[in-house]
N, C-alpha and C positions, 0 to 999 in steps of 0.2 A: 488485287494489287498488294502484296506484301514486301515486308520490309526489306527482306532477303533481294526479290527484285526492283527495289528504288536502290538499293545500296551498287545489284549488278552492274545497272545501265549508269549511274553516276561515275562508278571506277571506269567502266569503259571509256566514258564521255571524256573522261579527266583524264585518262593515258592514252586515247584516239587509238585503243587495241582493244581485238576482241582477247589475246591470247593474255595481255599483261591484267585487262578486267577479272578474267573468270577466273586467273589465278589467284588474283585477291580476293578471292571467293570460294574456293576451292571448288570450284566446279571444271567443267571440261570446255573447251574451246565451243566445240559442236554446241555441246547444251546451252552456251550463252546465246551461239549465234541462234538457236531455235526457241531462245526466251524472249530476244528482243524480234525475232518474225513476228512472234505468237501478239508482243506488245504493237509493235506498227501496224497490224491488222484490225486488233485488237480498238486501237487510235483512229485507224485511218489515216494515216500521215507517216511520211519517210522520216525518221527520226537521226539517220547516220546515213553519210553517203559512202558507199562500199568501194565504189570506185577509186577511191583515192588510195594513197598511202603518204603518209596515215589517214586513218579514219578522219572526216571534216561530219561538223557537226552540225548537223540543216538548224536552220531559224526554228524550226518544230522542235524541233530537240535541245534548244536552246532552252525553251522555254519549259517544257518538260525537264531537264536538268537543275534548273532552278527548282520546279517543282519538288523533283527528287531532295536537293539541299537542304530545302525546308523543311522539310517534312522530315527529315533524317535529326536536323539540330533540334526540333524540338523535342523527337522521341528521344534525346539525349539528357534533355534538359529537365524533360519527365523524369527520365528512368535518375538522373541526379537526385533533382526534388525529393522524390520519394527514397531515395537512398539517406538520405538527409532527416525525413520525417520518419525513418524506419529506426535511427538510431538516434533519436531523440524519446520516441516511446521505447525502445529497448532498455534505457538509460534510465528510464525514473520506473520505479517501486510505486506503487501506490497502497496508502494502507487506510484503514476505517480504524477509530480507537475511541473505545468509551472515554468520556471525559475525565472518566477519575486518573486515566493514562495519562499522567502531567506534561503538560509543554516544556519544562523543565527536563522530565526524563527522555522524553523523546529527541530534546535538543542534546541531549548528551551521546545518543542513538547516530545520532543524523551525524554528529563530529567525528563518531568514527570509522560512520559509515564512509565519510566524506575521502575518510585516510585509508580507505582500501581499496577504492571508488573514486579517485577524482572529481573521471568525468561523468558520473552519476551524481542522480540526487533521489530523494524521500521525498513520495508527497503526500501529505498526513491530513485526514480531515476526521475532526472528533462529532459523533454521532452517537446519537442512545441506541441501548442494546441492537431493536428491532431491525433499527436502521444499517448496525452493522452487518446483519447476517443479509439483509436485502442488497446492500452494494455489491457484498460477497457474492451473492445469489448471480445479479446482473452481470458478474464480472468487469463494474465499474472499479475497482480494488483490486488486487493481487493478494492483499492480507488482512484477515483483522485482527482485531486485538479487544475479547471481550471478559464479561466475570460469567464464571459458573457456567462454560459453557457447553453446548449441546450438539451433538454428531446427527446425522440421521443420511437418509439415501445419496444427498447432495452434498454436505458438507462434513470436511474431518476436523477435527480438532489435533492439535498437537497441543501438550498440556505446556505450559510456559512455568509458572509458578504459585507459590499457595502463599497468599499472603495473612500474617496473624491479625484477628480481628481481638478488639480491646473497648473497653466502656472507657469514651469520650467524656469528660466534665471540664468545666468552668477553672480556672483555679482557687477559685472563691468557693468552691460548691464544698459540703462535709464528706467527701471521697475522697478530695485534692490530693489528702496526703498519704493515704493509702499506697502500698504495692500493690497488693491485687483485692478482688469483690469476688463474694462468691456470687454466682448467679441470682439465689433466693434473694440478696442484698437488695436487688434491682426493683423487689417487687410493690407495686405503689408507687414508684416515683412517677415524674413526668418526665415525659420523653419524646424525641424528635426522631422521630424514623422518615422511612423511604417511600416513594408513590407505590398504592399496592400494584401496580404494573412489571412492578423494575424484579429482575430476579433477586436481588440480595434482599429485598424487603420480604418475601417471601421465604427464605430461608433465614432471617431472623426471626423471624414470627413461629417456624419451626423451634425454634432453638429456644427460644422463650417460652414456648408450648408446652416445650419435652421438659425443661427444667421447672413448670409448675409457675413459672414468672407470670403475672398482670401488670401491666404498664400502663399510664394515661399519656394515651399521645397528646402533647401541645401542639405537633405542626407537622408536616408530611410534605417532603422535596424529591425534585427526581435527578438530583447532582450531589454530589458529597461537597462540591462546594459552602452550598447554600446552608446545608446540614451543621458545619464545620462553623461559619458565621453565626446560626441560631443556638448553637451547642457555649460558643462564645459570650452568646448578649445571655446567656441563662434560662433560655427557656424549654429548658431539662439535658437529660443526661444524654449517649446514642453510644451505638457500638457500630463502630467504622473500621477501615484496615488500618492498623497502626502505618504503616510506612506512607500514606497519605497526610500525617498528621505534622511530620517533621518540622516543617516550616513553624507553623502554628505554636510547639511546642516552646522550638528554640527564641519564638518571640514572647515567650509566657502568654500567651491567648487560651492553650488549651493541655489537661493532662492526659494522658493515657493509663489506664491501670487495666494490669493483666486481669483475668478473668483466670478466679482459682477453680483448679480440681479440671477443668474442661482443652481442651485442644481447639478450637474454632476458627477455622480459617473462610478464605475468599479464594476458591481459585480462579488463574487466570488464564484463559488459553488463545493459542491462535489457530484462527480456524481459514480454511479456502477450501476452494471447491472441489469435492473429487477428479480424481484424474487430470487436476489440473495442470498442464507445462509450465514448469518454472523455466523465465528466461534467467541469466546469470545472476542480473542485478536482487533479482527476488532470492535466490537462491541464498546472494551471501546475504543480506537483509537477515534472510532467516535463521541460518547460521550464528549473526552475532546478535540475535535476539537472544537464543539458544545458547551460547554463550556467559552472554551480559548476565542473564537471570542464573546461574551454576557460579559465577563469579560471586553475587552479591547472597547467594542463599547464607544464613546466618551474620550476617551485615545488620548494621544500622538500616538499609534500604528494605530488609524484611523486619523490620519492628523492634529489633533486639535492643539496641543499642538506649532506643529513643524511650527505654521506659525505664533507668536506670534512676536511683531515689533523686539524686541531683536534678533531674529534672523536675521533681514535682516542687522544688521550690520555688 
């Protein structure tokens, strides 16, 4: 019993002809008449009486009509439903974002994404590294957004931006008022670095290696938050991406001074999963992510600004 014949025998029913039914169906007179035999048979029971003009419709058929109605409005109401829940996922992005990725920046993201997009939205959930390449993996996510990141069979990277990294102090600490430390400067202090898990702790530890640096860790976090609060209460120095520090800065909590003679960055990329379908909303997402980051390169938002002498006062 399909759809096509509960919709024939309703039209028929409802215009008491075979010829006006099967035209709202585009089918042939004949073929109707030999779909509702095949169904009366089929039933066992006379469903239209042919005798007449027009068609009268038996008490069996009555009730099979109904049947048909029913079964028609809810395949309607289905096929709505889902119309419904098909552009409500088409409508939201979802993305995965290391925490260092601020709510601040993403909320600036989502405003304008908002303004090109109405009737879409962004939906953001911050996760450590690992975890963003496994949403990405599952395809619980359409993007993410991680540091220093990594391509391989499944996953591509698209490079987003490279953020300058800078030796973090106290304002009280005897760096405070420095412009920039040479690397050697560093060597002996205390310091707060990264869980050795996290990829940036592992390429400071490079970086400190190759310059011949020794450092005494005081404490070891797996957020730049935390880093950025212990770097504050003094319990050592850190090198973090300047454009994270902004806030901190401009409330004198913390300084940044350039690291002389070296280039040292963070980069940042977004990564999905090969061959993946972008539907639109991902598409433009990605685009003014793409964008945003070409817009703000040499900006206060890539460190520039934020390490200017007025700040270390």
């Amino acid at each position: 019993m399909s759809y096509q014949n509960l919709k024939l025998f309703r039209d028929i029913a409802q215009t008491r002809s075979f010829s006006r039914g099967a035209a709202m169906n585009n089918v042939s007179q004949s073929a109707a008449s030999q779909q509702l035999r095949e169904l009366e048979n089929e039933l066992g029971v006379i469903l239209l009486d042919r005798s007449s003009r027009p068609l009268v419709v038996t008490p069996a058929g009555h009730i099979y009509g109904d049947f048909c109605r029913d079964v028609l409005r809810r395949k309607e109401e289905f096929e709505l439903a889902l119309d419904r829940l098909k552009q409500e996922v088409e409508g939201t992005v979802r993305v995965a974002a290391i925490y260092s990725i601020g709510l601040i920046e993403m909320a600036e993201v989502e405003r304008e994404f908002a303004r090109r997009l109405p009737d879409a939205r962004i939906q953001v959930e911050y996760l450590r590294p690992e975890k963003v390449y496994e949403a990405v993996l599952a395809g619980t996510v359409d993007l993410g957004l991680v540091s220093y990141p990594g391509s391989n069979r499944d996953i591509t990277v698209i490079p987003w931006r490279q953020e300058e990294m800078v030796v973090a102090v106290s304002p009280d600490h005897p760096l405070a008022l420095r412009d920039q430390v040479a690397p050697r400067e560093l060597n002996g202090l205390e310091f707060v670095g990264f869980d050795e898990e996290l990829p940036i702790r592992r390429e400071v530890d490079r970086f400190l290696r190759d310059q011949g640096v020794e450092v005494i860790h005081t404490a070891r976090f797996d957020n730049l938050h935390m880093i950025k609060e212990a770097v504050a209460h003094r319990l050592g120095v850190s090198i973090m991406p300047a454009r994270i520090m902004s806030a901190e800065i401009e409330q004198g909590r913390l300084v940044a001074i350039r690291l002389a003679g070296v280039d040292l960055r963070r980069p940042i990329g977004i990564i999905h999963r090969r061959k993946k379908r972008f539907l639109r909303v991902a598409k433009v997402l990605l685009d003014l992510l793409l964008e945003m980051a070409t817009a703000s390169s040499g900006t206060a938002t890539d460190g520039a600004a934020v390490l200017s002498p007025a700040t270390h006062a």
